[in-house]
C-alpha positions in Angstrom: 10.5 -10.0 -6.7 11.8 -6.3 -6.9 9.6 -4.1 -5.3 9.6 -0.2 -4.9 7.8 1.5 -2.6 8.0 5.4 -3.4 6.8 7.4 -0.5 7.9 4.2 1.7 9.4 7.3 4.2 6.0 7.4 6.1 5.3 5.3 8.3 2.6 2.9 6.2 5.2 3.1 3.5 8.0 1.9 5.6 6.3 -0.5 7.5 5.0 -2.2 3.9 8.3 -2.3 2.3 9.8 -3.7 6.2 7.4 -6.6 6.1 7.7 -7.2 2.0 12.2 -7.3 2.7 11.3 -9.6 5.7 9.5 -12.1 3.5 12.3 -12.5 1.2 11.6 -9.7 -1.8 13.8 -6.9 -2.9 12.7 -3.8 -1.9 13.8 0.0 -2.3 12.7 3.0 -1.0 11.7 6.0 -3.2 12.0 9.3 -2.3 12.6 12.5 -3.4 15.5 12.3 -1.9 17.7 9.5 -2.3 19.7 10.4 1.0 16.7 10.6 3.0 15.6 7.1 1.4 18.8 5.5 2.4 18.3 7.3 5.9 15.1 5.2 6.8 16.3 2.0 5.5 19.2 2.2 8.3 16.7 3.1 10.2 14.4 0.4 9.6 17.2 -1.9 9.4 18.3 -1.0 12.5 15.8 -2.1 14.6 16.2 -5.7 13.5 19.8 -6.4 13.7 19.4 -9.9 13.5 17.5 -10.5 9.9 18.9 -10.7 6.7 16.8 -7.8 4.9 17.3 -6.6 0.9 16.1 -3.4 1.6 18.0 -0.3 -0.1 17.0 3.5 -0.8 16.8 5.6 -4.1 15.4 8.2 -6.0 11.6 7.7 -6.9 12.8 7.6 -10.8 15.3 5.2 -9.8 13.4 3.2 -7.6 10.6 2.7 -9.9 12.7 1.8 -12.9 14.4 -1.1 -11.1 10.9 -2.0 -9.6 9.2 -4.8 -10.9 5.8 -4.1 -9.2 5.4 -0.9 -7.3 3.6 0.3 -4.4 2.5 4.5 -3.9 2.6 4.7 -0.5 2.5 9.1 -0.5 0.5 10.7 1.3 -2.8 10.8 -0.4 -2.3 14.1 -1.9 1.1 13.4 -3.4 0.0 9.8 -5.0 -0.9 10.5 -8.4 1.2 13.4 -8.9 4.4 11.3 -7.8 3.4 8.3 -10.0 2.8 10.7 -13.2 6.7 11.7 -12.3 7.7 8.2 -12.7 4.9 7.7 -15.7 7.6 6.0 -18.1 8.9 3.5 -15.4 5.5 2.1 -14.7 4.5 1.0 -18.0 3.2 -2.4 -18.4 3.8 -2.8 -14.5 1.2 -3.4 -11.5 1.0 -0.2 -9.3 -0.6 -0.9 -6.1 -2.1 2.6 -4.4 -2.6 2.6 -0.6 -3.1 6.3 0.4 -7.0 7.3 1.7 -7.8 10.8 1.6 -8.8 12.3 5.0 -8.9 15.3 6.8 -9.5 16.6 10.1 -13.0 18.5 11.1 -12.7 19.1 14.5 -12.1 16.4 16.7 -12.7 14.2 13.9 -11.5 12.5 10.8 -13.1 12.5 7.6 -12.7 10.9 4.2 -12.8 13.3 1.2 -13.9 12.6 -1.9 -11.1 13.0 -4.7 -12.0 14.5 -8.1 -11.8 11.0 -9.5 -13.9 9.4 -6.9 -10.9 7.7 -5.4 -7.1 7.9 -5.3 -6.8 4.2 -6.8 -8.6 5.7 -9.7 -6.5 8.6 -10.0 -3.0 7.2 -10.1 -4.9 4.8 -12.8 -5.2 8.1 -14.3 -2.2 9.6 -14.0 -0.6 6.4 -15.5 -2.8 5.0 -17.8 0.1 2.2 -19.3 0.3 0.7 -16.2 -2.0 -1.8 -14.1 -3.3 0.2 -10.7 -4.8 -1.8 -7.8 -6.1 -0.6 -4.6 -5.2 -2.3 -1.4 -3.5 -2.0 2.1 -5.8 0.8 3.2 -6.8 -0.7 6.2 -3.8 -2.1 7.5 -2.4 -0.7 10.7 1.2 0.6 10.3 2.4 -0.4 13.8 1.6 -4.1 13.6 2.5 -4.5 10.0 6.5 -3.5 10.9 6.5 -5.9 14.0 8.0 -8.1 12.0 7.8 -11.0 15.0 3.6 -11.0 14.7 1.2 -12.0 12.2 -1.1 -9.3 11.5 -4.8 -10.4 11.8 -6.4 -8.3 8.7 -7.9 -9.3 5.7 -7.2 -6.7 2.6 -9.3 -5.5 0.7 -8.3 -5.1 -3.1 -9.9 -3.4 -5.9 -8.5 -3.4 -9.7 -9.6 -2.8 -13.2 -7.1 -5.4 -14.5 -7.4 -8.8 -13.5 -3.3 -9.4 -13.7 -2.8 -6.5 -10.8 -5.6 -8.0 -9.4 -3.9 -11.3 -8.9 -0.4 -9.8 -8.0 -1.8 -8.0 -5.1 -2.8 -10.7 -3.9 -0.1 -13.4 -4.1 2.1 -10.6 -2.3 -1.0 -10.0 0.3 -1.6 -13.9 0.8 2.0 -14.4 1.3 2.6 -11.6 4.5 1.6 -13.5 7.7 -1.6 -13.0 9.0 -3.0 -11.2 5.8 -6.0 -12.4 3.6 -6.6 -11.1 0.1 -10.4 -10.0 -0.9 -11.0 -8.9 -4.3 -13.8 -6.4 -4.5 -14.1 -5.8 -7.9 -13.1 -2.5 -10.1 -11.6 0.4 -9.2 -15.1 1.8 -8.1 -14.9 0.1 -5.6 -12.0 2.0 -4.3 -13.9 4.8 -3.2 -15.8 3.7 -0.6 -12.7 1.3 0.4 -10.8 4.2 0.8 -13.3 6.4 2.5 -14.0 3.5 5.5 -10.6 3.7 6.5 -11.9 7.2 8.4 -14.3 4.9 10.1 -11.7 2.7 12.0 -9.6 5.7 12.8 -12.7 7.5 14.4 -13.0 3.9 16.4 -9.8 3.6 17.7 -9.8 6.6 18.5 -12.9 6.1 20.9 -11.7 3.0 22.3 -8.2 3.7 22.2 -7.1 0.2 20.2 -6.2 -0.5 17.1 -8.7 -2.5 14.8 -8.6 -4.3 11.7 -11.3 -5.5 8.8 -11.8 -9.2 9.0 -14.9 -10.2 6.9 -16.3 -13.8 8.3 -18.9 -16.5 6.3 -17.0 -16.6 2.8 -14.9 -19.1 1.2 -12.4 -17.3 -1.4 -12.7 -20.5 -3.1 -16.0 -19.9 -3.9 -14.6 -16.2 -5.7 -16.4 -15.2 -9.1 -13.9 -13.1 -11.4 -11.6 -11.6 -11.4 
């Protein structure tokens, strides 16, 4: 599949689009700047020499355009506005959001609450033709681009449409280590989103990094969508 992540600079962004080339999709990089795109693609290729990744940088536009699915993977307070710029090129397509809106108070982090009660909801806003799903949020950057390890995390996804809802997760189910969960609408999103400060504020305290893993259900047994 051709994938785009735009904001795929960062370091959730690249590690995502890293594990999605590994798998066997084609990926590209958006940014702003193409340039800088192609810079972290070296970059990321770089530090595995020895696998065969279709990983390439571009221009957000340009990125999205090719894309056939497309991840926003800004920070939080970029997502919708960078998917609006793009609006045209995501019609008809599933858009997967993974930014959480936090801040620092003090010592601490803290989810905010967006005007639309989530950023999921937002970029579903800010490009109403296309088909936004919520997911990744709790997935630790670090072990996702270890490309040698499974990462032991189940994912959480939340989705208005049932067709992004199933696209997430075919891509989710097929990284190693990862488990789809569907958790309904975009509602949803919010507090998905907002629990991600919770994790941070425990590895923080106990200087690890932790993961979601939800135990006593059988996905067979999944009502809806």
């Amino acid at each position: 599949m051709r994938i785009a992540v735009l904001g795929g600079t960062g370091p959730a962004g690249g590690a995502l689009a890293l594990r999605l080339a590994d798998i066997g999709h084609q990926v590209r990089i958006g940014s702003r700047s193409a340039e800088r795109a192609e810079e972290v693609c070296a970059e990321l290729k770089g530090r595995w020499p020895d696998r065969s990744l279709d990983l390439t940088g571009a221009a957000n536009e340009d990125a999205a355009a090719w894309a056939e699915l497309v991840v926003v993977a800004t920070p939080w307070d970029a997502a919708a506005s960078t998917a609006s710029s793009v609006a045209p090129a995501l019609a008809g397509k599933v858009v997967i959001s993974m930014a959480n809106a936090l801040t620092r108070l003090g010592s601490e982090l803290v989810a905010l609450v967006p005007p639309r009660g989530s950023i999921a909801a937002a970029v579903q806003a800010a490009v109403p033709a296309a088909m936004v799903a919520g997911a990744f949020h709790h997935v630790p950057a670090h072990e996702l681009g270890q490309l040698d390890d499974p990462v032991d995390c189940d994912v959480i996804i939340c989705a208005d449409q049932a067709a992004a809802a199933e696209a997430t997760a075919e891509l989710v189910d097929a990284i190693p280590g990862l488990r789809s969960l569907r958790a309904g609408s975009l509602a949803a999103a919010a507090a998905t989103e907002a629990f991600t400060a919770v994790l941070l504020q425990v590895n923080r305290r106990y200087k690890t990094r932790t993961t979601i893993r939800l135990h006593g259900l059988d996905k067979d047994a999944s009502e809806g969508p």
